[in-house]
C-alpha positions as a Markdown table, in Angstrom:
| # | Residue | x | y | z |
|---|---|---|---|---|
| 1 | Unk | 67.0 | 75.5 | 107.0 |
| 2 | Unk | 65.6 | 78.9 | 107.9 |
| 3 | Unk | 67.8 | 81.5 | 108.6 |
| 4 | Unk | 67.3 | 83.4 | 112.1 |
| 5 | Unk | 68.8 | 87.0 | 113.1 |
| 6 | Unk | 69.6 | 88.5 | 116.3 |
| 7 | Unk | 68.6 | 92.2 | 116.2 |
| 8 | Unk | 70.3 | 94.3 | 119.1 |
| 9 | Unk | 68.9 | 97.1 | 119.9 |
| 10 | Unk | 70.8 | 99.7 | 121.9 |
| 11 | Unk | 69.0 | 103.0 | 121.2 |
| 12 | Unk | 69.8 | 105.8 | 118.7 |
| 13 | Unk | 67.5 | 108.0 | 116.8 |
| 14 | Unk | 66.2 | 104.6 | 115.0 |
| 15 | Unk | 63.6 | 104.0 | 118.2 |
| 16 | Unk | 63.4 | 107.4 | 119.6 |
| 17 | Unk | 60.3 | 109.5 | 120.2 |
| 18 | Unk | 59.8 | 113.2 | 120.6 |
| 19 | Unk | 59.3 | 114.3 | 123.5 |
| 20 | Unk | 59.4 | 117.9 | 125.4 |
| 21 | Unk | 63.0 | 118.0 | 125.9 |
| 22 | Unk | 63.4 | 116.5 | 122.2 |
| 23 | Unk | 63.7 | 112.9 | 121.0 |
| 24 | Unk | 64.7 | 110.3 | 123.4 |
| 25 | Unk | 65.0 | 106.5 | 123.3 |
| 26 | Unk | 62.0 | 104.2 | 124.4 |
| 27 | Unk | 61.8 | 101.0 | 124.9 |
| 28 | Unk | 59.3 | 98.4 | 123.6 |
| 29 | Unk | 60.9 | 99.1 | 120.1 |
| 30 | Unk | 60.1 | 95.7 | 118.8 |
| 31 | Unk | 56.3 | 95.7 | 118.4 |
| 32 | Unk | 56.9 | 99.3 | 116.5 |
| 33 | Unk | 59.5 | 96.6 | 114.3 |
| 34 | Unk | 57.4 | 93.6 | 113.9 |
| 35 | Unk | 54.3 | 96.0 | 113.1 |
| 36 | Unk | 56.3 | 98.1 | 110.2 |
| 37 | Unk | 57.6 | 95.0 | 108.7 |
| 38 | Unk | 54.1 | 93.1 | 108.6 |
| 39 | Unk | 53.2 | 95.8 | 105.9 |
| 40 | Unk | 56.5 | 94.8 | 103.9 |
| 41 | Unk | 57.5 | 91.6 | 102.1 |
| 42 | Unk | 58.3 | 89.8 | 105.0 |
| 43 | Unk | 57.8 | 86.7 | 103.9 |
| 44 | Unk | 61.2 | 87.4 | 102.1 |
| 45 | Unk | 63.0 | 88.2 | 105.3 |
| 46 | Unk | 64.5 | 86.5 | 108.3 |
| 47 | Unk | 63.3 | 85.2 | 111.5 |
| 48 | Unk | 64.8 | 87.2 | 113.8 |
| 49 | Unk | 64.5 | 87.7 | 117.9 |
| 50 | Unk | 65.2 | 90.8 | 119.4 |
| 51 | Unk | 67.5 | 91.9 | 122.5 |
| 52 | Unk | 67.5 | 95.5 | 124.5 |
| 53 | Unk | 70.2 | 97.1 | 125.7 |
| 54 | Unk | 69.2 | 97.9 | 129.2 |
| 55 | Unk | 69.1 | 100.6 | 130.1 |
| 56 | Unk | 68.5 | 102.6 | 126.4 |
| 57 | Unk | 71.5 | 105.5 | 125.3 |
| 58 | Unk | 71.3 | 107.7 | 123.6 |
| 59 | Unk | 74.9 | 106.9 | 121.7 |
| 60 | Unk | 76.3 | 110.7 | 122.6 |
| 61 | Unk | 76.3 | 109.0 | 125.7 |
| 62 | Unk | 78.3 | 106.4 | 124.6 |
| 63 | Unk | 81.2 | 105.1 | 127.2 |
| 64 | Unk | 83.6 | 102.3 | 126.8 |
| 65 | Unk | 81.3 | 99.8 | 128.8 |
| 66 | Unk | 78.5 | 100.0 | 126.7 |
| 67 | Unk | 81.0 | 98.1 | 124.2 |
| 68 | Unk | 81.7 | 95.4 | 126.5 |
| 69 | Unk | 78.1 | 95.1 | 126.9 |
| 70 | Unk | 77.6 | 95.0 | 122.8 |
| 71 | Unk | 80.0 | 92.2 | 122.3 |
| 72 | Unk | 79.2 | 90.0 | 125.2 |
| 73 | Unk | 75.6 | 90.0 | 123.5 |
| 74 | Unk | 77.0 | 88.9 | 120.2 |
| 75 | Unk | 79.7 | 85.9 | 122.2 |
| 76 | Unk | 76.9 | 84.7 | 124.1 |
| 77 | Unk | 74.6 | 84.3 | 121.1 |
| 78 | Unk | 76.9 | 83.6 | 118.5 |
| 79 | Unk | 76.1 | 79.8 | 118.0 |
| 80 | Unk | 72.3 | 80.7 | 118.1 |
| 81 | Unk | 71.9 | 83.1 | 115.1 |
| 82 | Unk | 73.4 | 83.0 | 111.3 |
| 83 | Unk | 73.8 | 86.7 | 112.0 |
| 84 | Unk | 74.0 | 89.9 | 114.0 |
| 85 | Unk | 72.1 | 93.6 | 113.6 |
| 86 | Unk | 73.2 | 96.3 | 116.3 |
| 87 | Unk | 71.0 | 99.4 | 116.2 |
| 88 | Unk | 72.9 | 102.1 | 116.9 |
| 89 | Unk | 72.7 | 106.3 | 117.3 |
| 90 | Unk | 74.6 | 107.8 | 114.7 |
| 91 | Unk | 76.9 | 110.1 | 116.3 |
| 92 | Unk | 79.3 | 107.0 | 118.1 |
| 93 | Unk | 78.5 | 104.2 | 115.8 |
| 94 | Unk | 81.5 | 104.4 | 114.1 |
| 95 | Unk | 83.2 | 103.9 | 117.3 |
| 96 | Unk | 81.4 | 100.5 | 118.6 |
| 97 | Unk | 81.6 | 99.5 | 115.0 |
| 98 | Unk | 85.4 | 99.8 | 115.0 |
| 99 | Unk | 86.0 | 98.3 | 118.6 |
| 100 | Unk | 83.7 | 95.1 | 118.1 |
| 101 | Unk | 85.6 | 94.3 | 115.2 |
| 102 | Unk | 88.7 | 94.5 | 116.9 |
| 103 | Unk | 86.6 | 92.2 | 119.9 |
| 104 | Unk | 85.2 | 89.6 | 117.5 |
| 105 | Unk | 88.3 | 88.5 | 115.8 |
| 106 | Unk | 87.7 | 85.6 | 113.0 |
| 107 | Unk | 84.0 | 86.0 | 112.5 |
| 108 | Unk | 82.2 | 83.5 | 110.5 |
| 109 | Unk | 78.5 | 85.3 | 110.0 |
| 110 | Unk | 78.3 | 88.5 | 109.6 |
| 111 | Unk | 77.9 | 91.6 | 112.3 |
| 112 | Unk | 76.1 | 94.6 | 111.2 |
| 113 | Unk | 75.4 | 98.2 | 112.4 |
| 114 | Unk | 72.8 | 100.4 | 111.3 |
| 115 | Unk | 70.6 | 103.0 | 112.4 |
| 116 | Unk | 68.8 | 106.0 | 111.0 |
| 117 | Unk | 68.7 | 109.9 | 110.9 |
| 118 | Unk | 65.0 | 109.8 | 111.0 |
| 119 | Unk | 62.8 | 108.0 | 114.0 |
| 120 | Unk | 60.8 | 104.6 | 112.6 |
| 121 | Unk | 58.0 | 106.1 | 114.2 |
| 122 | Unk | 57.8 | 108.8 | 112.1 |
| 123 | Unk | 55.8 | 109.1 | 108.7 |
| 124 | Unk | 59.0 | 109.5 | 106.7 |
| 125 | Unk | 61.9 | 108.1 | 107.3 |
| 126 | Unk | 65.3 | 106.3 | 106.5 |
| 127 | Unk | 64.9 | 103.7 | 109.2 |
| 128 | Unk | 62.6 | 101.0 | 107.4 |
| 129 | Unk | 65.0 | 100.7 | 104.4 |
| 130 | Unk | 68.1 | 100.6 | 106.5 |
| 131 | Unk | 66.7 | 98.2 | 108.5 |
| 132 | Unk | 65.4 | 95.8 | 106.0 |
| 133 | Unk | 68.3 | 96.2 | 103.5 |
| 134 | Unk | 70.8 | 95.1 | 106.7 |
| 135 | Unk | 68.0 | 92.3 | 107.5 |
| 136 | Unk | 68.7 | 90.9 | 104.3 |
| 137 | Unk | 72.4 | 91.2 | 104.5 |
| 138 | Unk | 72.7 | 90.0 | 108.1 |
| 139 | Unk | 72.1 | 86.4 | 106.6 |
| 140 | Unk | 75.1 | 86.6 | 104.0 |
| 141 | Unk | 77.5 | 84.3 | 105.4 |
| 142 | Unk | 80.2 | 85.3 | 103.1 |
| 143 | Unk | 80.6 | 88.7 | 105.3 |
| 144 | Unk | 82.6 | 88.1 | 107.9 |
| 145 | Unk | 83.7 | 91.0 | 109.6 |
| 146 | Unk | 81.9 | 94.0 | 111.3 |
| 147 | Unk | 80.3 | 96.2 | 109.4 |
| 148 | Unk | 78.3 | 99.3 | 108.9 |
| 149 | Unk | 75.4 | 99.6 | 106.6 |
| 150 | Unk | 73.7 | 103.2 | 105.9 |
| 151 | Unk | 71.7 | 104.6 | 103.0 |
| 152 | Unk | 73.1 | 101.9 | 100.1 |
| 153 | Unk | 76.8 | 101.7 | 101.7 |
| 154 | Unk | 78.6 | 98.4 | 102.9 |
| 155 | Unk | 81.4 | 99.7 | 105.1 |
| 156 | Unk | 83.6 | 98.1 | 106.8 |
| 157 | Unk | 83.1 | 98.8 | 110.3 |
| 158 | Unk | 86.8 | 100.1 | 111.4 |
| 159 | Unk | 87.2 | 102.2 | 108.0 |
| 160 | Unk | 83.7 | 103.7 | 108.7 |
| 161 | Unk | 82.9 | 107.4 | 109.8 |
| 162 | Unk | 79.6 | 109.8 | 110.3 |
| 163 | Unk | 80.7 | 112.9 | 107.6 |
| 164 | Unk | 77.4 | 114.4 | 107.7 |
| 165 | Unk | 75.7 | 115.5 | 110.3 |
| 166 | Unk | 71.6 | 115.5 | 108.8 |
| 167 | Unk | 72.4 | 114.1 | 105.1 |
| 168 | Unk | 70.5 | 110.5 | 105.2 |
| 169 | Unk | 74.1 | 109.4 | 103.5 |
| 170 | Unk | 75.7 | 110.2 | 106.7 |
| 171 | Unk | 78.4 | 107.6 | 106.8 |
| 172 | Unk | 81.5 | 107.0 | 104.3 |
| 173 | Unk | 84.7 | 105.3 | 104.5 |
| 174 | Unk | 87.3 | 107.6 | 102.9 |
| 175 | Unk | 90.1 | 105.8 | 102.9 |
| 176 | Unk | 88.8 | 102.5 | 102.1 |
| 177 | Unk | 86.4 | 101.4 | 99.0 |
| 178 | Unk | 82.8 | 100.3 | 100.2 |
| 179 | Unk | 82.4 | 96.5 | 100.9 |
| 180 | Unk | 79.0 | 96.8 | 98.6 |
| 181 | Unk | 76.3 | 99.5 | 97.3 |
| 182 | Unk | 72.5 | 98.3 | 97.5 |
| 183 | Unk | 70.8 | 100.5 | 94.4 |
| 184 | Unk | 68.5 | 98.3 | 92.4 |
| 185 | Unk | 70.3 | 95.5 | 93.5 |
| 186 | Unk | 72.4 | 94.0 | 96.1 |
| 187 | Unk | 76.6 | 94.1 | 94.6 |
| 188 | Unk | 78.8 | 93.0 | 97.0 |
| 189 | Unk | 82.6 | 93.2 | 96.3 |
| 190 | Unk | 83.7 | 90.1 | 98.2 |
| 191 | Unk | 87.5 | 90.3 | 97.3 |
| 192 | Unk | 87.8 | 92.9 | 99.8 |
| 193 | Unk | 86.6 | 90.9 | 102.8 |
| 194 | Unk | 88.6 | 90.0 | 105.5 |
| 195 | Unk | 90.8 | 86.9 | 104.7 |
| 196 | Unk | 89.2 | 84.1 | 107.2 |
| 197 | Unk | 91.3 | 83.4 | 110.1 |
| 198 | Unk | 90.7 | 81.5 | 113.3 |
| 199 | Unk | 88.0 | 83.2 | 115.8 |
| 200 | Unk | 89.6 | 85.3 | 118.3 |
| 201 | Unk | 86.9 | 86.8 | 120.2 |
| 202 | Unk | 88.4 | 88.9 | 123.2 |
| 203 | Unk | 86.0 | 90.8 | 125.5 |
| 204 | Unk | 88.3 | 92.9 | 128.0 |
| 205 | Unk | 86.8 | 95.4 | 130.6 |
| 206 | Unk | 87.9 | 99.3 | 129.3 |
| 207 | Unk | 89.0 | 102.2 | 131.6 |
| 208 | Unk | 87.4 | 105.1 | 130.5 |
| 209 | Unk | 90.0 | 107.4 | 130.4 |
| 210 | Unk | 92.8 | 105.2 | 129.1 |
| 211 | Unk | 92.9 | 107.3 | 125.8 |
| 212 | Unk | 92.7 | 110.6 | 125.1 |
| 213 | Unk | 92.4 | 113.0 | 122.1 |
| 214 | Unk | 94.6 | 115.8 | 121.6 |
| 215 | Unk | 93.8 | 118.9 | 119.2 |
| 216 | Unk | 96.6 | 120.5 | 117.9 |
| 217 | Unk | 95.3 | 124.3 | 116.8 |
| 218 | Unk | 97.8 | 127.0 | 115.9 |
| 219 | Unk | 99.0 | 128.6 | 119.2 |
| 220 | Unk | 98.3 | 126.2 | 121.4 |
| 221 | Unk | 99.2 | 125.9 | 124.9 |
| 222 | Unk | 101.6 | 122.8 | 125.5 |
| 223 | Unk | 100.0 | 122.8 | 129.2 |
| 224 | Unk | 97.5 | 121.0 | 127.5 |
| 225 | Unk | 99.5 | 117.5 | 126.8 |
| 226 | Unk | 100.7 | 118.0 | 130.5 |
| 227 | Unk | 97.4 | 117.8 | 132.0 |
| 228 | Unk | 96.5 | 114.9 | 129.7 |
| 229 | Unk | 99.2 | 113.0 | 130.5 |
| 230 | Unk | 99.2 | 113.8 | 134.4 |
| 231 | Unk | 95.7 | 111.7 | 134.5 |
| 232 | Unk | 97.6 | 108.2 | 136.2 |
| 233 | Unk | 94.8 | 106.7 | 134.0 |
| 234 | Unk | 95.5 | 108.0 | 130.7 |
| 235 | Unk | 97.5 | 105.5 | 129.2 |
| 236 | Unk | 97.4 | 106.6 | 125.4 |
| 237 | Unk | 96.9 | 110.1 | 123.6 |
| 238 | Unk | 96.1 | 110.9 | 120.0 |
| 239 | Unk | 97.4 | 113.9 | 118.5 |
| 240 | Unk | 94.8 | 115.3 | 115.7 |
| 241 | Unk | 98.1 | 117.1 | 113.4 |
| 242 | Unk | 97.1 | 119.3 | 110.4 |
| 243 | Unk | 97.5 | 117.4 | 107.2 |
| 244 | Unk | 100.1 | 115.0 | 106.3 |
| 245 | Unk | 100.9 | 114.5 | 110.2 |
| 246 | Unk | 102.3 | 118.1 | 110.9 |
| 247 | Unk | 102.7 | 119.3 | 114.3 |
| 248 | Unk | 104.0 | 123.2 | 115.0 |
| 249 | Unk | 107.2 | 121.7 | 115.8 |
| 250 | Unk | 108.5 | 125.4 | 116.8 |
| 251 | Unk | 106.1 | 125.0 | 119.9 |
| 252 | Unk | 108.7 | 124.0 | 122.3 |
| 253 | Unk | 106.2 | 123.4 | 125.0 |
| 254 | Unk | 104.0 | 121.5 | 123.1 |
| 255 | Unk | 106.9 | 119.2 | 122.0 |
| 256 | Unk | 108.3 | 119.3 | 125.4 |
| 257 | Unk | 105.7 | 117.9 | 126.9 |
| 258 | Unk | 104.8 | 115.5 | 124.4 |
| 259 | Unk | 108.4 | 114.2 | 124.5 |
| 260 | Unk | 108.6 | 114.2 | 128.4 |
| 261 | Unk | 105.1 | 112.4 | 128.1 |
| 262 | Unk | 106.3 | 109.6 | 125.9 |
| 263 | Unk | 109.0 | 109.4 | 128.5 |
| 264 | Unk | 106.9 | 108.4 | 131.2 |
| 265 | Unk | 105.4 | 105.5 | 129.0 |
| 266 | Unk | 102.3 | 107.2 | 127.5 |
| 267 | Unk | 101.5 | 106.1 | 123.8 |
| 268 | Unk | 101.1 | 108.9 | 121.1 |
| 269 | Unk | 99.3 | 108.0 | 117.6 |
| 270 | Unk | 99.7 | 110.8 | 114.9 |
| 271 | Unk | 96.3 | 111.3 | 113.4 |
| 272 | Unk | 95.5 | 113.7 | 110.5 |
| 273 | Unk | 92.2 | 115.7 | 111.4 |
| 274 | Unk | 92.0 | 115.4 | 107.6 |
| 275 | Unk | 89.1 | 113.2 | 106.4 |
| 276 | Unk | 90.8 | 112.0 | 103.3 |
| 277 | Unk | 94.6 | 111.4 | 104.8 |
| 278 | Unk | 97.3 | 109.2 | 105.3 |
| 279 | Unk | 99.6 | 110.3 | 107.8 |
| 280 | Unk | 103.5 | 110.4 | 106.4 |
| 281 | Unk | 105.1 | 112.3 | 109.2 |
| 282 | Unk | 108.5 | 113.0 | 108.3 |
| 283 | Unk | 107.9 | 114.3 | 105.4 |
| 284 | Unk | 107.7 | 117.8 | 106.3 |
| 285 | Unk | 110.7 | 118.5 | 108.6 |
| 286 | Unk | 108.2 | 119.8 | 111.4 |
| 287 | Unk | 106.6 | 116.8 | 112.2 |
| 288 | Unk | 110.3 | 115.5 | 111.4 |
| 289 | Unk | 110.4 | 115.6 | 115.4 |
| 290 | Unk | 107.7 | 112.9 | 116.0 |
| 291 | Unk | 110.1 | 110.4 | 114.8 |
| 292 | Unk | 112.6 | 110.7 | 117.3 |
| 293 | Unk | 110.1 | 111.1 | 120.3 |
| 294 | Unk | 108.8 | 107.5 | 119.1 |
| 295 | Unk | 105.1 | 109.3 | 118.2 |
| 296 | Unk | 103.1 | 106.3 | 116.1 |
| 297 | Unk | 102.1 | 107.0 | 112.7 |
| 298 | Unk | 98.0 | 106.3 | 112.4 |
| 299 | Unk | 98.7 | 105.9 | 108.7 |
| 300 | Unk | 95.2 | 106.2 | 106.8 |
| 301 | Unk | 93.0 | 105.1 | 110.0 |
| 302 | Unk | 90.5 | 106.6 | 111.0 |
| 303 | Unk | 90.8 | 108.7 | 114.3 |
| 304 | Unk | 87.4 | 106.3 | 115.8 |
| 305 | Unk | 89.5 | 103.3 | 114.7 |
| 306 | Unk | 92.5 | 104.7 | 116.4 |
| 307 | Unk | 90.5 | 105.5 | 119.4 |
| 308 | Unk | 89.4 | 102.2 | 119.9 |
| 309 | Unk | 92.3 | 100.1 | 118.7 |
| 310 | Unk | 94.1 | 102.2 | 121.8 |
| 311 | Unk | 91.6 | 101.1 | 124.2 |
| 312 | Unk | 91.7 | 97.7 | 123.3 |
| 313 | Unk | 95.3 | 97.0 | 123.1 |
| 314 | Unk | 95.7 | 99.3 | 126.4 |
| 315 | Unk | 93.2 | 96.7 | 128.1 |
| 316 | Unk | 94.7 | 93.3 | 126.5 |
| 317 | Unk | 98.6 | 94.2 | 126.0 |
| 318 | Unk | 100.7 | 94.2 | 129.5 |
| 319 | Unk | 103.2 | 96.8 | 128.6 |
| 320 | Unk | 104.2 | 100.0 | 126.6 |
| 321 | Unk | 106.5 | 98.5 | 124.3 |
| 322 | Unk | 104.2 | 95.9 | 123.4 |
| 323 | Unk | 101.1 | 98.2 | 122.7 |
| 324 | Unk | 103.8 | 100.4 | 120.5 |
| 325 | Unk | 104.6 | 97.3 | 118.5 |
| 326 | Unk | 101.5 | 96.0 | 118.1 |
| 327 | Unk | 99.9 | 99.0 | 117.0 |
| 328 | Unk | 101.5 | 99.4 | 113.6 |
| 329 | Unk | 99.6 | 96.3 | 112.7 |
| 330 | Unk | 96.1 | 95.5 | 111.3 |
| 331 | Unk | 94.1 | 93.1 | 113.8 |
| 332 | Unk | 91.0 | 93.5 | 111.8 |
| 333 | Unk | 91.9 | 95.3 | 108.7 |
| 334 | Unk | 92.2 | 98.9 | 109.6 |
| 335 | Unk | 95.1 | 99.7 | 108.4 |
| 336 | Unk | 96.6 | 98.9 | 105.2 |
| 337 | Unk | 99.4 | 95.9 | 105.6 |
């Protein structure tokens, strides 16, 4: 039986144009598809049909909505196709790549994001090959989790993040090995999929300001974890430490307020702004304090996996204690067990 794709497209520098005020998305992005891949092979790839996010975004404009949207596509579709493609902008993919695979729990096919630094409508580009390569890969049954294709790299989707902002290698997961490279050939590494578990698929509505990112610079006011945490809708906060989790723990504002935060039921996660990092707080004696306020470690997450794991517990977990317990935890492998 011939396999059959479903290609999402929800804008992103893949389908954009130029235009006066610099390249925006367009729509009618599937005749500029079908025609580019009538002078390929195509006989070697899949059927696929092709949905629109409507309206376009540009994914700076990303919100948390637009990933309700995303995976209510995939859960309406999902007996229909052996496989999912989500175009995507570069700058937030690695955000809706980590929050669908905490939505679509137990896959069985696999669901794939890529997009490109350069437009398909332009002479060169990266587009075509990411596009075809992830074509090819989007009818692989034996992936079966979310994931991230760019440039040759297999990622998994929560481990993912953009570390270049113009390099056509813009994604890498650096603190997870790649799920495959695509060189001359196609070399998937399939003992590091996700174990197969029963499908979970969980599609909550986000608040937008349920979680919130933190900076932690040196001299810092600790005002600013006050006016955080006074938002009635802020429900979680990330703190982006130096290092191995390191906080200037001789900022007694800053750790005032954090404490008197956590107090009030508000969630910290400790995550390094280092790339390459697992967080091991405690081991300095100035982030020592974090313990004993009940800060969560982020271990070796990244801090768009973070982000989104917050939101998602925040909008399927009824309480505090419960999101701190559960949080620890891999749901979809983004964290080491």
């Amino acid at each position: 039986m011939n396999t059959k794709i479903l290609i999402i497209y929800t804008g992103g520098t893949i389908g954009m144009e130029a235009s006066d005020k610099g390249y925006v998305p367009i729509s009618g992005f599937e005749s500029l598809i079908r025609d580019r891949l009538a002078h390929s092979h195509h006989a070697l790839l899949p059927d696929f049909d092709m949905l629109e996010l409507s309206p376009l975004i540009d994914s700076a404009n990303l919100t948390p909505g637009h990933w309700h949207d995303m995976a209510d596509i995939v859960i309406k579709h999902y007996d229909d196709y052996d496989g999912f493609i989500i175009l995507h902008g570069t700058d937030t993919m690695a955000y809706s790549a980590s929050m669908l695979s905490f939505i679509l729990q137990g896959l069985t096919k696999p669901v794939i994001f890529t997009g490109s630094q350069i437009p398909l409508s332009q002479l060169r580009n990266d587009a075509l090959d990411n596009l075809i390569t992830t074509m090819l890969l989007a009818t692989d049954s034996a992936i079966n989790e979310v994931c991230l294709y760019f440039s040759g790299r297999l990622l998994r989707g929560n481990r993912a993040s953009k570390v270049k902002a113009t390099g056509l290698d813009a994604f890498n997961s650096p603190n997870f090995p790649w799920l495959g490279q695509v060189g001359l050939n196609i070399e998937l590494h399939s003992n590091l999929f996700l174990p197969q578990k029963a499908q979970q698929f969980v599609n909550p509505s986000f608040k937008k300001n349920a979680v919130a990112i933190l900076p932690i610079y040196p001299g810092m006011n600790g005002k600013h974890a006050e006016l955080l945490s006074s938002d009635p809708d802020c429900k979680a906060i990330i703190l982006r430490s130096y290092g191995v989790g390191n906080l200037p723990d001789q900022n007694t504002a800053l750790i005032e307020a954090i404490a008197a935060a956590a107090q009030q039921g508000i969630v910290f996660v400790n995550s390094s702004q280092c790339l390459q990092a697992e967080v091991l707080q405690g081991q300095y004696a100035c982030s020592s304090v974090l313990n004993d306020i009940g800060v969560i470690p982020g271990a070796e997450m990244t801090v768009e996996a973070v982000f989104c794991k917050l939101h998602f517990l925040v909008a399927t977990v009824s309480s505090t204690t419960a999101i701190r317990d559960a949080f620890p935890h891999p749901l979809a492998g983004e964290i080491n067990d």
